[in-house]
C-alpha positions as CSV (number, residue, x, y, z in Angstrom):
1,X,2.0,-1.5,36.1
2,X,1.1,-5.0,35.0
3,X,2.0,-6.6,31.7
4,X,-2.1,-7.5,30.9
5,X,-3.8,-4.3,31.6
6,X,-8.1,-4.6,32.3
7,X,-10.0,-2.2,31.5
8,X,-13.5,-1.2,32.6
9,X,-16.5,-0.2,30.5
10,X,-16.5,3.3,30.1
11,X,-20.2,4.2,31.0
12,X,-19.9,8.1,30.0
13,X,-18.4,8.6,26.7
14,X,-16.2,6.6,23.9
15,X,-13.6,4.3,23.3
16,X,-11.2,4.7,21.0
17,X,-8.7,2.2,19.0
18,X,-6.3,3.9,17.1
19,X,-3.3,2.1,15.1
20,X,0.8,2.4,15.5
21,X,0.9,6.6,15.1
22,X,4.6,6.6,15.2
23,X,5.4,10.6,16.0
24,X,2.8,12.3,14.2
25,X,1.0,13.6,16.8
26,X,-0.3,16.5,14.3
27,X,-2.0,13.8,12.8
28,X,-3.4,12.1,15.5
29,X,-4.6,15.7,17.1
30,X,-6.1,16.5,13.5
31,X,-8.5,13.2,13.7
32,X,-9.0,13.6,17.4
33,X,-10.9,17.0,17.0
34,X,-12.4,16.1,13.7
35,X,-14.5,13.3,16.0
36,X,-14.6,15.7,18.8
37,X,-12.2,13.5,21.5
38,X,-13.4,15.0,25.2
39,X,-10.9,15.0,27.2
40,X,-13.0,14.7,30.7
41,X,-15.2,11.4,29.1
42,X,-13.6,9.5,26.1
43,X,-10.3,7.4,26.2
44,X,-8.0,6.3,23.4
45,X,-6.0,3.2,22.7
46,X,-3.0,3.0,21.1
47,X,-1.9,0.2,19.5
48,X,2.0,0.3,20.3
49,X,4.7,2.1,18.2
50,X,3.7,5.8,19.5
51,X,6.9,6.7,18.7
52,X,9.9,6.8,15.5
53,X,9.7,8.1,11.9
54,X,7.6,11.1,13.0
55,X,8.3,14.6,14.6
56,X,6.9,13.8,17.7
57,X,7.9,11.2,19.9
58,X,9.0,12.5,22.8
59,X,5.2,14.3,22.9
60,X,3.3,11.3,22.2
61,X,5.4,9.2,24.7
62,X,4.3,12.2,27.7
63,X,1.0,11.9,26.4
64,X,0.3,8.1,27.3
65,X,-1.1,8.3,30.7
66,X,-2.9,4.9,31.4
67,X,-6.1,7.0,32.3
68,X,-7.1,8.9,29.3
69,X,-4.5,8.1,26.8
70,X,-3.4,4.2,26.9
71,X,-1.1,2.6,25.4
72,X,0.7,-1.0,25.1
73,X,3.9,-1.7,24.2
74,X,5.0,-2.2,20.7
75,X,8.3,-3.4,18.9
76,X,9.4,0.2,18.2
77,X,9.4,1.1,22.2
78,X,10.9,-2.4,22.6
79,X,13.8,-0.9,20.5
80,X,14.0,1.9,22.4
81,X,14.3,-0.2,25.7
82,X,17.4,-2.9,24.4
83,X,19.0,0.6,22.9
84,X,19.6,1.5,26.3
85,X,20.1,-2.0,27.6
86,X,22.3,-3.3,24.8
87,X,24.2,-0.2,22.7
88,X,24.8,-3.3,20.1
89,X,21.5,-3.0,19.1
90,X,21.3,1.2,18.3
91,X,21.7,1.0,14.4
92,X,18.5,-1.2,14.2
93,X,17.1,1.2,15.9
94,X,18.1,4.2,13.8
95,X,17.4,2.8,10.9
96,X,14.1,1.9,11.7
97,X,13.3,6.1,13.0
98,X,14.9,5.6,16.1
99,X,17.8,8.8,15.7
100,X,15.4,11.4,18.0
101,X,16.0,9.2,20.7
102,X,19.9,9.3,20.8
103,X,20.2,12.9,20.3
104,X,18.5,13.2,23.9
105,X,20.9,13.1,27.0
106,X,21.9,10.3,28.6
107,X,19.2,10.8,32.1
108,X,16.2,11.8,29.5
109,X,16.8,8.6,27.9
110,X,17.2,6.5,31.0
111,X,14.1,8.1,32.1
112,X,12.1,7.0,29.0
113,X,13.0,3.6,29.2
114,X,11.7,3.7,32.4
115,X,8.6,4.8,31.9
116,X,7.5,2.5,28.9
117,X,9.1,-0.7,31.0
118,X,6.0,0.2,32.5
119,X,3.5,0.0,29.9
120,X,1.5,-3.0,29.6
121,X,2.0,-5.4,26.6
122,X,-1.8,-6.8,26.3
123,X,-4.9,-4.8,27.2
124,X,-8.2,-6.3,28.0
125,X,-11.2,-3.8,27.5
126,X,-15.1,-3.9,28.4
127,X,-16.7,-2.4,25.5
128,X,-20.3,-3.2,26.9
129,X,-21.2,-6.6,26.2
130,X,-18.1,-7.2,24.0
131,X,-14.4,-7.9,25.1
132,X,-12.1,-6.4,23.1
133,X,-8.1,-7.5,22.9
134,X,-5.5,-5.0,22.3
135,X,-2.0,-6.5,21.0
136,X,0.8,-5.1,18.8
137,X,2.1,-8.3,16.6
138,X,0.4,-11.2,17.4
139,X,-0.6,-13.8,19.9
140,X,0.1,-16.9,20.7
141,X,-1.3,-19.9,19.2
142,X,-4.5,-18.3,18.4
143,X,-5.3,-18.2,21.5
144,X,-6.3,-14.9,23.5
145,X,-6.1,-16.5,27.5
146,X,-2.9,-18.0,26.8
147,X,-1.3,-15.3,26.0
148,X,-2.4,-13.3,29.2
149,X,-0.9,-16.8,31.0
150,X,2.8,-16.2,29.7
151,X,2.3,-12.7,30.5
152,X,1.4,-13.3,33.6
153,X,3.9,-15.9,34.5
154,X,6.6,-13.3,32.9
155,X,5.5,-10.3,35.5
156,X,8.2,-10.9,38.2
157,X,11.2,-10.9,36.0
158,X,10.2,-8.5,33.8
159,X,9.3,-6.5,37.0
160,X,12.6,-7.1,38.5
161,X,14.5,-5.7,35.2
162,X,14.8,-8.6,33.6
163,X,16.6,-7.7,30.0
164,X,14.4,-7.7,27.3
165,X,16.8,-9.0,24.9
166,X,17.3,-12.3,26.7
167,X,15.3,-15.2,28.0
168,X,11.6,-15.4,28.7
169,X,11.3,-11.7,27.7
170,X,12.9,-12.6,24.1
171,X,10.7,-15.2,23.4
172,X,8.0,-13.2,24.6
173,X,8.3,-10.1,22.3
174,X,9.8,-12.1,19.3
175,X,5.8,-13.3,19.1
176,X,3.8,-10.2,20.5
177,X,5.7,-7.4,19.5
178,X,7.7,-8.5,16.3
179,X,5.9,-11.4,14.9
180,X,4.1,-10.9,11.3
181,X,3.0,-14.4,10.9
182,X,-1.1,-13.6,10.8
183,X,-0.3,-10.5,8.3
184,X,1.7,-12.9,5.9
185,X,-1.4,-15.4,5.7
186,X,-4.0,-11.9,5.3
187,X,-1.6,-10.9,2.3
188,X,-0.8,-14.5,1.1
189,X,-3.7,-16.8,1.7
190,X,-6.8,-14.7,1.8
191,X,-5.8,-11.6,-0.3
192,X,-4.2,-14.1,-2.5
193,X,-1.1,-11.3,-3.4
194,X,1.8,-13.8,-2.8
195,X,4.8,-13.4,-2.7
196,X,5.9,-11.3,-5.5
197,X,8.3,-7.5,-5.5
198,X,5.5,-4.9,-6.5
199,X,5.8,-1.2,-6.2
200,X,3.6,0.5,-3.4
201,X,0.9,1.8,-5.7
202,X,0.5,-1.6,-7.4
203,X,0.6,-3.2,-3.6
204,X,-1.9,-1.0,-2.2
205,X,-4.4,-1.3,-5.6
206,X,-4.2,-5.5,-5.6
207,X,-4.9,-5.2,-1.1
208,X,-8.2,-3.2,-1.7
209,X,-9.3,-5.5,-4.5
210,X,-8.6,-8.8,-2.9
211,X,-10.7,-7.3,0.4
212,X,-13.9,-8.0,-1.4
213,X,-12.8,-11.5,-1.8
214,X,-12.6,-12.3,1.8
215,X,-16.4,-13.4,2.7
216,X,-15.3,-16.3,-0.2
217,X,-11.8,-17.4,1.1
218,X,-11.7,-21.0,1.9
219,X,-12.6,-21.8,6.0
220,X,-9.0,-23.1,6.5
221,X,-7.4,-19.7,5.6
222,X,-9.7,-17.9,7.9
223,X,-9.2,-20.0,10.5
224,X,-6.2,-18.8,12.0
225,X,-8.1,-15.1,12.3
226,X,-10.5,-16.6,14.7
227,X,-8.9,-15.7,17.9
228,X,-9.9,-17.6,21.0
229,X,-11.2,-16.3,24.2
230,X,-12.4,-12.9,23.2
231,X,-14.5,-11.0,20.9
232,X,-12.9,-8.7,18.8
233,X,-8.7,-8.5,18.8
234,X,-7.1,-5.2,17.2
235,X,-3.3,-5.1,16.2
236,X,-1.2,-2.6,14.6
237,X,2.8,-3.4,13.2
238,X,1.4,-4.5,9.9
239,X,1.0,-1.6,7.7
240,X,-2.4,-2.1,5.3
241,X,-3.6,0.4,3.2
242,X,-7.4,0.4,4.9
243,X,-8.1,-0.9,8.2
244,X,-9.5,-4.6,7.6
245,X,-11.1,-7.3,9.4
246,X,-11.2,-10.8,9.0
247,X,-12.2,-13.4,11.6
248,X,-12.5,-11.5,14.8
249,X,-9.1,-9.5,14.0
250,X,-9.0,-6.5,12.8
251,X,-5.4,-4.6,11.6
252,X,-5.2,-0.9,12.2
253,X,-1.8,0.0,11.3
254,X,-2.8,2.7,7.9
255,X,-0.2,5.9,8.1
256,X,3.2,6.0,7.2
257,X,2.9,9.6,6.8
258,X,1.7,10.5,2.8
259,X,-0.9,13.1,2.2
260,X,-3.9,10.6,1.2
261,X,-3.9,8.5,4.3
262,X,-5.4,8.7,8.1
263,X,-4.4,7.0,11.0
264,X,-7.4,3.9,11.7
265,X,-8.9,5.2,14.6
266,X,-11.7,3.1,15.4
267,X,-14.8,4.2,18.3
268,X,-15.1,0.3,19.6
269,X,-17.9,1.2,22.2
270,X,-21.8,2.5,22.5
271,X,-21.8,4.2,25.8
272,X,-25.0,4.4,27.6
């Protein structure tokens, strides 16, 4: 499969955007069947990071089909991928959720790898009228068509099995899959929160009052949210404590697991 990923307008049912659900696949069923998800019309799109931290990893990962249940690639596969490419990396990997996957034998891993070395890393979707972006991180200098252009001119190596700790490929997912640039200026220049320690609860209280200053944040700090070349971009990695949207980007990744929150799953389509 390609690195940029085009999707159609789905003409008989919806289109879902859902941020990084990292193994809880309880969770994701739960809010699934609370909007009644049809399995023969709707699609979902996962943001990256279907996997770590949860119970369910290995489920989620033989879930993503590319038909009904998409899914790009995010930072948390990409450790998955250099754990089997580069064993120097493994403890990041642990320590970030990562343990399920080196308790599997060696040809379940090797066959996992495989599969999400497959998974696109940008997805283009028809929503009816709108275009809608699908990255995990970021991309690159604001600008939507030039990040499809280094993906494409990246297809043939990464194709070829080209490391993904080296290279083109490095460069490539320190700014797509890793980078929290944009998040810092939400949380710095528009939320105004800065740079100070605070405890989750405090973090979480100052994010949801400083969203109500965002129609009144000065042009220059918005700027950088105004992504060229599409209509709406969606991106997980970031965790907020509400799904928010400012310029034409809007941050999904909500759940780390804790009894009051949801997964931001997000119907981005009207179908006909």
């Amino acid at each position: 499969m390609s690195l940029i990923l085009r999707v159609g307008r789905n003409f008989s049912g919806r289109d879902f955007v859902i941020g990084d659900v990292h193994g809880h696949l309880h969770q994701l069923q739960a809010q699934l069947d609370a909007v009644a998800f049809d399995l023969s019309r709707d699609r979902l799109f996962c943001l990256g990071d279907v996997i770590d931290r949860g119970p369910a990893s290995e489920s989620l990962l033989a879930l993503i089909d590319q038909k009904t249940y998409f899914s790009i690639l995010g930072n948390h596969e990409a450790m998955m991928i250099t754990g089997v490419e580069n064993p120097e990396t493994i403890p990041r990997h642990r320590a970030n959720g990562g343990d399920w996957f080196y308790m599997l034998p060696e040809h379940q891993r090797l066959r996992l790898v495989h599969q999400v070395r497959k998974w696109p890393w940008a997805i283009e979707l028809d929503a009816g009228g709108r275009d809608i972006g699908l990255i995990h991180a970021n991309v690159l200098e604001d600008s939507w068509p030039r990040t499809l252009c280094a993906l494409a001119t990246m297809e043939e190596k990464w194709s070829k099995g080209a490391p993904l700790e080296a290279g083109v490929p490095a460069d490539m997912a320190r700014q797509l899959l890793w980078d929290r640039s944009l998040a810092r200026q939400l949380y710095r220049r528009v939320l105004g929160l800065g740079d100070e320690k605070r405890t989750p609860s405090e973090y979480k209280r100052l994010f949801l009052e400083g969203m109500d200053s965002i129609p009144q944040a000065d042009p220059s700090a918005l700027a950088p949210f105004r992504i060229d070349g599409l209509d709406t971009l969606y991106l997980g990695h970031n965790y907020v404590p509400r799904p928010i949207a400012v310029g034409n980007c809007h941050f999904l990744d909500t759940y780390r697991g804790e009894e009051d929150e949801r997964l931001a799953l997000i119907c981005v389509n009207q179908p006909s």
